[in-house]
C-alpha positions as a Markdown table, in Angstrom:
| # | Residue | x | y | z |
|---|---|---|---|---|
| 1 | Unk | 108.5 | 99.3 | 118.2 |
| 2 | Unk | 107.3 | 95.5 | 119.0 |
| 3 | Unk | 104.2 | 95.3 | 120.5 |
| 4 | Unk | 104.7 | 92.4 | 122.9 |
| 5 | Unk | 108.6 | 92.2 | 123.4 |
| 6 | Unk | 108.4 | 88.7 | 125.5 |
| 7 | Unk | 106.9 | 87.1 | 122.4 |
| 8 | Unk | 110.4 | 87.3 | 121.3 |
| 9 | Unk | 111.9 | 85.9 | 124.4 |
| 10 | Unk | 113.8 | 82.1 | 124.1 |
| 11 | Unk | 116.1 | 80.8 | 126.9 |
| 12 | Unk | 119.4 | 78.3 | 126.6 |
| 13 | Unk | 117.0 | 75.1 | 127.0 |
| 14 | Unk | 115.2 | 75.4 | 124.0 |
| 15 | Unk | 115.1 | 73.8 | 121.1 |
| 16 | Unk | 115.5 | 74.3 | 117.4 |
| 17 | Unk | 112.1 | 73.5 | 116.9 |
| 18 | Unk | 110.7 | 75.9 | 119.3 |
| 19 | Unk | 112.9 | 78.7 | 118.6 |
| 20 | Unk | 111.6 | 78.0 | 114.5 |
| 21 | Unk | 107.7 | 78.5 | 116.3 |
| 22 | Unk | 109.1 | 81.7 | 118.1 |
| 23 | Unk | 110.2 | 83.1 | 114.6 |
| 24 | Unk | 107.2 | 82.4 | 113.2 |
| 25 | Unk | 105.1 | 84.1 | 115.5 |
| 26 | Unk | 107.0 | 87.0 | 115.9 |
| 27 | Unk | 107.4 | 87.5 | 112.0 |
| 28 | Unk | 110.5 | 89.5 | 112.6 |
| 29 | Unk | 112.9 | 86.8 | 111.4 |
| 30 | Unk | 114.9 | 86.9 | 115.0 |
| 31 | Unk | 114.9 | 86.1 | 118.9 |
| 32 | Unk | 116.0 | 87.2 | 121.8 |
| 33 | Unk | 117.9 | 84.6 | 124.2 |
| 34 | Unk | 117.7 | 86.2 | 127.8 |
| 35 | Unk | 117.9 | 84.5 | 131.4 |
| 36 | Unk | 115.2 | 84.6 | 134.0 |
| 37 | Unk | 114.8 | 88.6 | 135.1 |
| 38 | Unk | 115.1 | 89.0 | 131.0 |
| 39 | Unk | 118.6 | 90.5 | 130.5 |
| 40 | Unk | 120.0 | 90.1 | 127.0 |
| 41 | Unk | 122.5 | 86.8 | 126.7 |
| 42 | Unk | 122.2 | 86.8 | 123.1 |
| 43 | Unk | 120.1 | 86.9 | 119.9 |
| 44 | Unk | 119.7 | 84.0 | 117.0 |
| 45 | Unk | 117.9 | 84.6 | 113.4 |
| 46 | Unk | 116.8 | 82.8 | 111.2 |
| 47 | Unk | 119.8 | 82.6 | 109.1 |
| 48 | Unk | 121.5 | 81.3 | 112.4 |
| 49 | Unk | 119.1 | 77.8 | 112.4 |
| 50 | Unk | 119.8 | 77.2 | 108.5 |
| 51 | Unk | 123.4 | 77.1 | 109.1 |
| 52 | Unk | 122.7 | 75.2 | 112.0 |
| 53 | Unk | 121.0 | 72.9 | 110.1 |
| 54 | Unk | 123.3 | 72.7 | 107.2 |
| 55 | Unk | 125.6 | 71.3 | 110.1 |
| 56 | Unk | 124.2 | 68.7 | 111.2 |
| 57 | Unk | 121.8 | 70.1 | 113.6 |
| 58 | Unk | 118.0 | 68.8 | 114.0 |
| 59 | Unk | 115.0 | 70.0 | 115.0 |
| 60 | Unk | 115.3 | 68.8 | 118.7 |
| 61 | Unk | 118.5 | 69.9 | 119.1 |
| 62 | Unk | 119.7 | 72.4 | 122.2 |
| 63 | Unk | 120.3 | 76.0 | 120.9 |
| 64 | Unk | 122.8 | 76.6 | 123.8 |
| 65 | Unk | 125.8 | 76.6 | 120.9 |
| 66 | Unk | 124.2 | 78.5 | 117.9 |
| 67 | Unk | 123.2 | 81.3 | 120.2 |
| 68 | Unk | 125.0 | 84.8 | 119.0 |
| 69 | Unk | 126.5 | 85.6 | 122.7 |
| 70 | Unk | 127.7 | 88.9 | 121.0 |
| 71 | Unk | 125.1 | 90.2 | 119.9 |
| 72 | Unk | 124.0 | 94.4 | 118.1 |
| 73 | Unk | 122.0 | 96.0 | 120.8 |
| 74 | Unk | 120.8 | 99.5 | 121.9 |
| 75 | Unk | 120.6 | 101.5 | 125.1 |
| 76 | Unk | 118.3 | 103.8 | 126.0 |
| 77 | Unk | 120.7 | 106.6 | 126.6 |
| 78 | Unk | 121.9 | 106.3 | 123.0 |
| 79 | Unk | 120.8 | 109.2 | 120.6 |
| 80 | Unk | 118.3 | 108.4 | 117.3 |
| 81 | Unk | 121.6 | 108.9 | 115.4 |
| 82 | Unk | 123.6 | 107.0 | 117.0 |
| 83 | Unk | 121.4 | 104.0 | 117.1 |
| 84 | Unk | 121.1 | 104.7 | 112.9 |
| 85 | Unk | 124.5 | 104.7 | 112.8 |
| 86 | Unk | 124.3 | 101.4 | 114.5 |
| 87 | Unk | 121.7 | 99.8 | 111.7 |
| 88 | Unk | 124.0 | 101.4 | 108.9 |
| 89 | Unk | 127.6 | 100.2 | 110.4 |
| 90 | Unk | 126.1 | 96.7 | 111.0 |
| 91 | Unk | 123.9 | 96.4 | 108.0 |
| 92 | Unk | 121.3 | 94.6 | 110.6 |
| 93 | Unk | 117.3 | 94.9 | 110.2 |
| 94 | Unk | 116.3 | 94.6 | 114.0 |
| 95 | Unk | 118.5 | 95.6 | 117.2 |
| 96 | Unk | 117.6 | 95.1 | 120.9 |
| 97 | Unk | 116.6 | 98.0 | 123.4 |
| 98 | Unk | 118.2 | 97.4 | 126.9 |
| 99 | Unk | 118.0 | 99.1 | 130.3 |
| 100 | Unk | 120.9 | 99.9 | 132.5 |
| 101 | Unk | 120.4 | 96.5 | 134.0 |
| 102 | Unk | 120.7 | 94.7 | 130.0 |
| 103 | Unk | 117.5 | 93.7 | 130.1 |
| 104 | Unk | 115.2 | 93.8 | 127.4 |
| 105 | Unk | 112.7 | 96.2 | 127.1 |
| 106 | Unk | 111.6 | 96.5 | 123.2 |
| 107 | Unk | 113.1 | 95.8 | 119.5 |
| 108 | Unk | 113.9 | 98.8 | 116.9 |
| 109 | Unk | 113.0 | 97.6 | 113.9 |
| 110 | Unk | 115.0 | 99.6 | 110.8 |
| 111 | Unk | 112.2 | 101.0 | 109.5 |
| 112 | Unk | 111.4 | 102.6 | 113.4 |
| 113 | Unk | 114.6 | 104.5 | 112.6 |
| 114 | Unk | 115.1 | 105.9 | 108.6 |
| 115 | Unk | 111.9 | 105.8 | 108.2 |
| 116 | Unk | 109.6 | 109.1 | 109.0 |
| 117 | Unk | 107.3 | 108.8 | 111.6 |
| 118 | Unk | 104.1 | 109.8 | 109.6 |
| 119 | Unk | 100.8 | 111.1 | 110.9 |
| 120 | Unk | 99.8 | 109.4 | 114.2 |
| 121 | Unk | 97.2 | 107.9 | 112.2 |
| 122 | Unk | 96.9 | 104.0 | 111.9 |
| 123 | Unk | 95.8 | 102.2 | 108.7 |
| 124 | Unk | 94.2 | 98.6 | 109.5 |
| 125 | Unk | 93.8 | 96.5 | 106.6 |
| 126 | Unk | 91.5 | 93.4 | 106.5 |
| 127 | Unk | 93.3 | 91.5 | 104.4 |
| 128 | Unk | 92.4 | 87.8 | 106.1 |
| 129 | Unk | 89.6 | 86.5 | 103.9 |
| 130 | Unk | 89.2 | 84.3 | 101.6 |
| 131 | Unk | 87.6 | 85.6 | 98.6 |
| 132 | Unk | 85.2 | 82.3 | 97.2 |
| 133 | Unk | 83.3 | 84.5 | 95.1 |
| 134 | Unk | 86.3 | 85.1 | 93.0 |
| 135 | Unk | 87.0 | 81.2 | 92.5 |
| 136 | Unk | 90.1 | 79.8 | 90.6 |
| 137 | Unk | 92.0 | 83.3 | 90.9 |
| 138 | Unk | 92.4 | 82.9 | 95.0 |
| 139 | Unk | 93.1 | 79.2 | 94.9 |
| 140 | Unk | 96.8 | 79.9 | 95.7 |
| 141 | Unk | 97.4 | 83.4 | 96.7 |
| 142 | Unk | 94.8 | 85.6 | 99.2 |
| 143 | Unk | 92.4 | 88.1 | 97.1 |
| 144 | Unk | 94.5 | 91.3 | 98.1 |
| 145 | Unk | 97.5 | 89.7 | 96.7 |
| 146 | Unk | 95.4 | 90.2 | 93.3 |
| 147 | Unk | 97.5 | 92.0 | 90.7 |
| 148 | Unk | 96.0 | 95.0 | 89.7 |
| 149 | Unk | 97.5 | 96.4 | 87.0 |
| 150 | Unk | 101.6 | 95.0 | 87.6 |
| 151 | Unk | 101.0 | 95.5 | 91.7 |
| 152 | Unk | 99.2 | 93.3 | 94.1 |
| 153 | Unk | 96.2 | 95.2 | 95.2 |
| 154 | Unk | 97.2 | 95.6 | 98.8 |
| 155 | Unk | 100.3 | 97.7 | 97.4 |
| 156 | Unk | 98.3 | 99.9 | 95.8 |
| 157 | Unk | 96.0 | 100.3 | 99.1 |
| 158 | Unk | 99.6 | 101.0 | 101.0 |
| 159 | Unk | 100.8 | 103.6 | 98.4 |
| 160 | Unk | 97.5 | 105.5 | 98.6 |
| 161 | Unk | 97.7 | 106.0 | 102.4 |
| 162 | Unk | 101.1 | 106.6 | 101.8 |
| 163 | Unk | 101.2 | 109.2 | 100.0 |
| 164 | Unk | 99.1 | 111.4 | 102.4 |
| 165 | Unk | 101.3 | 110.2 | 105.1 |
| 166 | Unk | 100.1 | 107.2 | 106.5 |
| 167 | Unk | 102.5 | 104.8 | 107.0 |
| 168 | Unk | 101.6 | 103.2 | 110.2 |
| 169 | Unk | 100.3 | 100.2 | 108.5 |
| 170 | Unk | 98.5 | 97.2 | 110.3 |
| 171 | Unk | 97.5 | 94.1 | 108.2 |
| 172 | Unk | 95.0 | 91.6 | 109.5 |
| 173 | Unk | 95.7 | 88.3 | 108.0 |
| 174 | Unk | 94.6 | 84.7 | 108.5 |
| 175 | Unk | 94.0 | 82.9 | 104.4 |
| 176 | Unk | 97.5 | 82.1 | 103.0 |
| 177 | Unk | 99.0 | 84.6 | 105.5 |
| 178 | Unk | 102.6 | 83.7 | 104.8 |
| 179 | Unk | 102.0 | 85.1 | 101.0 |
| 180 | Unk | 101.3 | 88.4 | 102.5 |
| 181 | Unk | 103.9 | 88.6 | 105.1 |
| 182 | Unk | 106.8 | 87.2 | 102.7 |
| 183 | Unk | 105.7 | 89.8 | 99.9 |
| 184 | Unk | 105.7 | 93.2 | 102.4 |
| 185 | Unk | 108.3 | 91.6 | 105.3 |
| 186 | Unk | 108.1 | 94.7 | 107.9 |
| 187 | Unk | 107.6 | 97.4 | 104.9 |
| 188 | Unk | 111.0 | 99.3 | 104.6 |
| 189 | Unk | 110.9 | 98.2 | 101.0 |
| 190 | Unk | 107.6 | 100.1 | 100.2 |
| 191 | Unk | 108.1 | 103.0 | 102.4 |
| 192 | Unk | 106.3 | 102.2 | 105.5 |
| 193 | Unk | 106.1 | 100.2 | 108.5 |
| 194 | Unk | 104.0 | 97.0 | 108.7 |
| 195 | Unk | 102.9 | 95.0 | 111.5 |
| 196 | Unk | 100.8 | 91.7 | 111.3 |
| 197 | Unk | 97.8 | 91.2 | 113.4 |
| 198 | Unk | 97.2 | 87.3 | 112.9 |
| 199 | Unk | 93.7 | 85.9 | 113.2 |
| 200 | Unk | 93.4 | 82.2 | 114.3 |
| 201 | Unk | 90.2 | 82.1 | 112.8 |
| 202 | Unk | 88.0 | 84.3 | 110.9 |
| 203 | Unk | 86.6 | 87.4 | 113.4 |
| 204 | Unk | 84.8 | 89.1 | 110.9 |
| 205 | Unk | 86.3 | 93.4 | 110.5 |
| 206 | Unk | 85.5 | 94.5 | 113.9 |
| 207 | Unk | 86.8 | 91.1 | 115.6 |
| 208 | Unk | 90.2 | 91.6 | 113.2 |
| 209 | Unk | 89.9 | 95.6 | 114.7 |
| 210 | Unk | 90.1 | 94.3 | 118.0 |
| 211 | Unk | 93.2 | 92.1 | 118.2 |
| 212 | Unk | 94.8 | 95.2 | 116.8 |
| 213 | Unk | 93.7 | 97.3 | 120.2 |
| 214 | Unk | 97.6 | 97.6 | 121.3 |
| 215 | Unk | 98.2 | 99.8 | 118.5 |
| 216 | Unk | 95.5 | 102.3 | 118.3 |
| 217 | Unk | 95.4 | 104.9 | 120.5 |
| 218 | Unk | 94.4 | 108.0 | 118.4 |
| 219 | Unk | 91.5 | 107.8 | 115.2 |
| 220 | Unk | 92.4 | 105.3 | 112.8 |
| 221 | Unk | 91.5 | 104.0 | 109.0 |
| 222 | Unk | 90.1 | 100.8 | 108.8 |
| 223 | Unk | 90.0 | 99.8 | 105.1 |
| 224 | Unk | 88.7 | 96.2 | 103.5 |
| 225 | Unk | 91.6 | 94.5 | 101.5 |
| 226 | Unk | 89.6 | 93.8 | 98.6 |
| 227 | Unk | 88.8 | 97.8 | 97.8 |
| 228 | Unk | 90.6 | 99.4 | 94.8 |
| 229 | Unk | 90.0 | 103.3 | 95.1 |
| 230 | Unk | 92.5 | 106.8 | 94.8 |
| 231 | Unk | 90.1 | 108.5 | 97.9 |
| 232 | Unk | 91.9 | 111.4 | 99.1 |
| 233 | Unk | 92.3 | 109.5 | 102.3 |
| 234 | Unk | 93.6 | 113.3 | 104.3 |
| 235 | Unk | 90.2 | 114.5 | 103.7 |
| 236 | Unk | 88.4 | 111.9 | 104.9 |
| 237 | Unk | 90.6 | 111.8 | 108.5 |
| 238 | Unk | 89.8 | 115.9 | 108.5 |
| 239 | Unk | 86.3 | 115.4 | 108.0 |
| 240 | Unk | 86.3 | 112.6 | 110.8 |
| 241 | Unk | 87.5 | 114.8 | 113.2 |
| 242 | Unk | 86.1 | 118.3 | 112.5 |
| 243 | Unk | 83.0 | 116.5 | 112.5 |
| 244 | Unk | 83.6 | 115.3 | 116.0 |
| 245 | Unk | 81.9 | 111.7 | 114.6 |
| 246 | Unk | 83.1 | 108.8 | 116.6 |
| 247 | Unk | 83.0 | 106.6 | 113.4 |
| 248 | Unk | 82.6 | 107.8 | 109.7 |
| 249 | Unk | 82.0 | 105.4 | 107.4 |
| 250 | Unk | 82.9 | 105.8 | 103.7 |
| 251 | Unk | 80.1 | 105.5 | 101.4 |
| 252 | Unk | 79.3 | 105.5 | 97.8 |
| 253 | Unk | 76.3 | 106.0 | 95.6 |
| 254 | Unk | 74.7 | 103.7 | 93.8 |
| 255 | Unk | 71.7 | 104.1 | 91.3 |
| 256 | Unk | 69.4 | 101.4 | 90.9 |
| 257 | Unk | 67.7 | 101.7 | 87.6 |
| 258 | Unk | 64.0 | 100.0 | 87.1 |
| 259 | Unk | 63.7 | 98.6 | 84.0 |
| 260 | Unk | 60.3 | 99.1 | 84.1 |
| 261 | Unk | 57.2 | 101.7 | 84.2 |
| 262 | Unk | 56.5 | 102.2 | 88.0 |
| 263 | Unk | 53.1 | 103.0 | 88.8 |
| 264 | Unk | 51.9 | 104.9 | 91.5 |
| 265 | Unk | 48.8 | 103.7 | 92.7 |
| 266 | Unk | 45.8 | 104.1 | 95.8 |
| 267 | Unk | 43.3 | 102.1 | 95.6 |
| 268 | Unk | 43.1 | 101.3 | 92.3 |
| 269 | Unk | 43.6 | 104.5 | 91.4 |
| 270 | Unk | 46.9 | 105.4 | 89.6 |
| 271 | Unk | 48.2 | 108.8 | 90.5 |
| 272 | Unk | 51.5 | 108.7 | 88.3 |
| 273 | Unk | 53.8 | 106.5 | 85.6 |
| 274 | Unk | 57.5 | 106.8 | 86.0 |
| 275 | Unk | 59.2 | 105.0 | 82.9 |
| 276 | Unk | 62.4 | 103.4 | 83.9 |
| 277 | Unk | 62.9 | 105.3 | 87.1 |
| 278 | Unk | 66.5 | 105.2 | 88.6 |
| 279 | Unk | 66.9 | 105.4 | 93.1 |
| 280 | Unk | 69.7 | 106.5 | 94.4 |
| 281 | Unk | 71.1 | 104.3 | 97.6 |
| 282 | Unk | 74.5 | 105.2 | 99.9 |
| 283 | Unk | 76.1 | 101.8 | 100.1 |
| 284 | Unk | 78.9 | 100.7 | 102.6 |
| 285 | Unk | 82.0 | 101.3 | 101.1 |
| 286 | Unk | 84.0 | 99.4 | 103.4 |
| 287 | Unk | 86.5 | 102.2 | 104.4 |
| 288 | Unk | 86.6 | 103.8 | 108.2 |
| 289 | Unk | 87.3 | 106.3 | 110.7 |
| 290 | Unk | 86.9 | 104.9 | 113.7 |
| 291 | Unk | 87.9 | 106.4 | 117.3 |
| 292 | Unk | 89.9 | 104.0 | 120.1 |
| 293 | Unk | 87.3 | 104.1 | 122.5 |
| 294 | Unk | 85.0 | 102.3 | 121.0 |
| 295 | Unk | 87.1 | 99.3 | 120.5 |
| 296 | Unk | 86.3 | 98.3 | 124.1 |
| 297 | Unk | 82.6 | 97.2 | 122.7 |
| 298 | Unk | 83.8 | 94.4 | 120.2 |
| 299 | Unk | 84.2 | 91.4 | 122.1 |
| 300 | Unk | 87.0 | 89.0 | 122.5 |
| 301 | Unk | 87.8 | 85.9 | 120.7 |
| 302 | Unk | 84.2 | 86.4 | 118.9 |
| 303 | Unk | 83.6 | 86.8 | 115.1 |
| 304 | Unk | 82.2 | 90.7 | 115.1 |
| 305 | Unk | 81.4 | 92.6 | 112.2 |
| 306 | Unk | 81.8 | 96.0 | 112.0 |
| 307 | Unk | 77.8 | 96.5 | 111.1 |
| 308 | Unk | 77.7 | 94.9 | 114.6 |
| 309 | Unk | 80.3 | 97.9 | 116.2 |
| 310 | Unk | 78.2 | 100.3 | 114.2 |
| 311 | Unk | 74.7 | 99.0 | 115.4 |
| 312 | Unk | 75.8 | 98.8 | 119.3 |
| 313 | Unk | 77.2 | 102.5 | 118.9 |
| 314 | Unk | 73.8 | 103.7 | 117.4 |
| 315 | Unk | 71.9 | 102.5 | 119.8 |
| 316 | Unk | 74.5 | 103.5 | 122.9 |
| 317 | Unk | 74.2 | 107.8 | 121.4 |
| 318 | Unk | 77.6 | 107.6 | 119.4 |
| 319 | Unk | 78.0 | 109.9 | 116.4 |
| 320 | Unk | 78.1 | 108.2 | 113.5 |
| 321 | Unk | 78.7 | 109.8 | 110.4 |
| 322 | Unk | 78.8 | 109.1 | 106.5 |
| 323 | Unk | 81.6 | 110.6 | 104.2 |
| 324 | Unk | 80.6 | 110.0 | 100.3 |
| 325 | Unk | 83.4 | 108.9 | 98.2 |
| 326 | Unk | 83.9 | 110.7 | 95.1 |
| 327 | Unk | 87.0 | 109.7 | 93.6 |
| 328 | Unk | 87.7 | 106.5 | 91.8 |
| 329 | Unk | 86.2 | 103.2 | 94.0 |
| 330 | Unk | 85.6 | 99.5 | 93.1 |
| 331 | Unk | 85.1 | 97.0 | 95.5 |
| 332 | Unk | 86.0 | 93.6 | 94.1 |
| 333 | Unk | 83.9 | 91.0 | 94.7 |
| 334 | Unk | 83.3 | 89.1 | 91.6 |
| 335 | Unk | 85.4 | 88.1 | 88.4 |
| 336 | Unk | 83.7 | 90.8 | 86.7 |
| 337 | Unk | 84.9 | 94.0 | 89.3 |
| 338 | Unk | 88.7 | 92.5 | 88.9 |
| 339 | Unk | 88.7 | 92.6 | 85.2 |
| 340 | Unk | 86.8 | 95.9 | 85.2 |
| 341 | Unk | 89.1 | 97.2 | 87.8 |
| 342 | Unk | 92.4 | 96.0 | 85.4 |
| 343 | Unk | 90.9 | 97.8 | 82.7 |
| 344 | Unk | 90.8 | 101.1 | 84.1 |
| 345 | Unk | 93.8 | 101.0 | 86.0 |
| 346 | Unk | 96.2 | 102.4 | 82.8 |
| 347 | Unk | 94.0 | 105.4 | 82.6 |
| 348 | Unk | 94.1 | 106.0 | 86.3 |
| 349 | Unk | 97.7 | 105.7 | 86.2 |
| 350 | Unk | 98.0 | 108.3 | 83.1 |
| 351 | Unk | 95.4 | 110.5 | 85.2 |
| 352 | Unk | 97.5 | 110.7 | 88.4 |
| 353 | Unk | 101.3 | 111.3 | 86.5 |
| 354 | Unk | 99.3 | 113.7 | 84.5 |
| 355 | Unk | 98.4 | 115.7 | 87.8 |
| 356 | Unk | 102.1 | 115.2 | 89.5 |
């Protein structure tokens, strides 16, 4: 379902140009023509405006005559089958819900249909950053559009939640968005559905979290789009919640190894020598379980980390818990991690059709 319908609304007065800004925004490759109390007149795509074009028409030209005045549409006393049978007959990607008065009240996407519904679970990926640190390789395309093996690393973050179930699937973009949202579209292709939460600027993870708050009404992941990992993903949720922790945060261990003798010492006195000690640290690993309610504590508009969401719910008596990641996880930052990363992806691959 669409999350703000009357971003989709145009009227008979309006140009080319601004029905071209309307597609944009929406991202779902259509609009919905109504009159003012919002009934349905008709529908144009984006197929519509190129033919349009290739006509003669320009950018400032009325839409009044391209508009579909017939256009597919649903009602909401119409069965799930029948509207499928709708989507099949008409070979269409996005039909209109209307109420007994034809007006507009939402937009059924295809995958909202033949698609199961999955766990009630949303997965929001931060995929809007810009990746410096990994130099000429994000010149052109956005770091989780990365090939990792012969995928771009966001589809392997999708399959993984996938696979478990999850396919609910909200990306936060902003850095060469349109790559992202040409590559995936709504989703259908890869098994899931896929809605775009589009940053104006850079919000940091829990600013990104929060212009997803429409969505997210039950525990949800929250997963960086520059992490590679295989984490059992079903555990981690069941862990979340039968630990009762408001936010579990995926960590990892890391051992630090000294490449020196450490001395232990008092006052000039030296109680002990460890040669080449290693310490063990949990580090962030930059995956989530968060609950809804605390989205109401990352401000609007505001570039928020999620360090920053974590902090304020410390200090407010929230539960926060840690959940160590076992399984395979690199978090790719420099050069180094995505060649080290390509490199063990064929033995990964082997690993899991081994275990099928």
């Amino acid at each position: 379902m669409f999350k703000d319908i009357e971003e989709l609304f145009v009227y008979r007065n309006y140009s080319i140009k601004q029905v071209l800004e309307k597609i944009d925004l929406g991202a779902k490759g259509i609009v919905i023509v109504v009159d003012e109390v919002k009934k349905l007149i008709g529908t144009i795509t984006d197929g519509d405006i190129r033919r349009a074009i290739l006509k003669g028409y320009n950018l400032e030209s009325v839409i009044e005559n391209i508009i579909n005045y017939s256009p597919i549409y649903a009602t909401l006393d119409m069965t799930k089958e029948e509207v499928k049978d709708l989507f099949i007959k008409k070979a269409v990607k996005e039909i209109p819900l209307v109420n007994s008065n034809g007006q507009i009240i939402d937009l059924i996407s295809i995958s909202d249909i033949l698609l199961p519904d999955g766990k009630e679970n949303s997965v929001v990926i931060m995929a809007g950053g810009l990746g410096t640190r990994l130099e000429h390789l994000t010149k052109e395309i956005p770091k989780p559009m990365l090939r990792v093996g012969q995928d771009p690393m966001l589809q392997h973050i999708i399959s993984n939640f996938k696979q478990y179930g999850y396919n609910n699937i909200l990306i936060s973009v902003n850095y060469k968005a349109e790559i992202i949202e040409n590559y995936f579209q709504d989703g259908f292709a890869y098994g899931v559905k896929i809605n775009y939460i589009k940053e104006n600027k850079r919000l940091g993870t829990a600013g990104g979290i929060k212009l997803a708050e429409d969505y997210l009404d039950k525990p949800f992941f929250v997963i960086n789009g520059d992490i590679f990992t295989n984490l059992n993903v079903q555990n981690m949720m069941e862990f979340h919640k039968n630990s009762e922790f408001d936010i579990t945060v995926g960590v990892r261990k890391h051992t630090f190894h000294i490449p020196y003798g450490v001395i232990d010492a008092e006052n000039n006195l030296i109680n002990s020598v460890k040669e080449k000690p290693s310490i063990d640290y949990l580090i962030n690993a930059g995956v989530y379980c968060i609950n809804p309610d605390l989205i109401k504590y990352i401000p609007k508009d505001t570039y928020f980390e999620i360090t920053d969401l974590i902090n304020i719910c410390i200090k407010n008596g929230f539960k926060i818990g840690s959940y160590e990641i076992k399984e395979y996880w690199m978090d790719i930052g420099k050069i180094e991690d995505y060649n080290k990363v390509n490199e063990d992806i064929y033995d990964l691959v082997c690993c899991d059709k081994k275990g099928e």
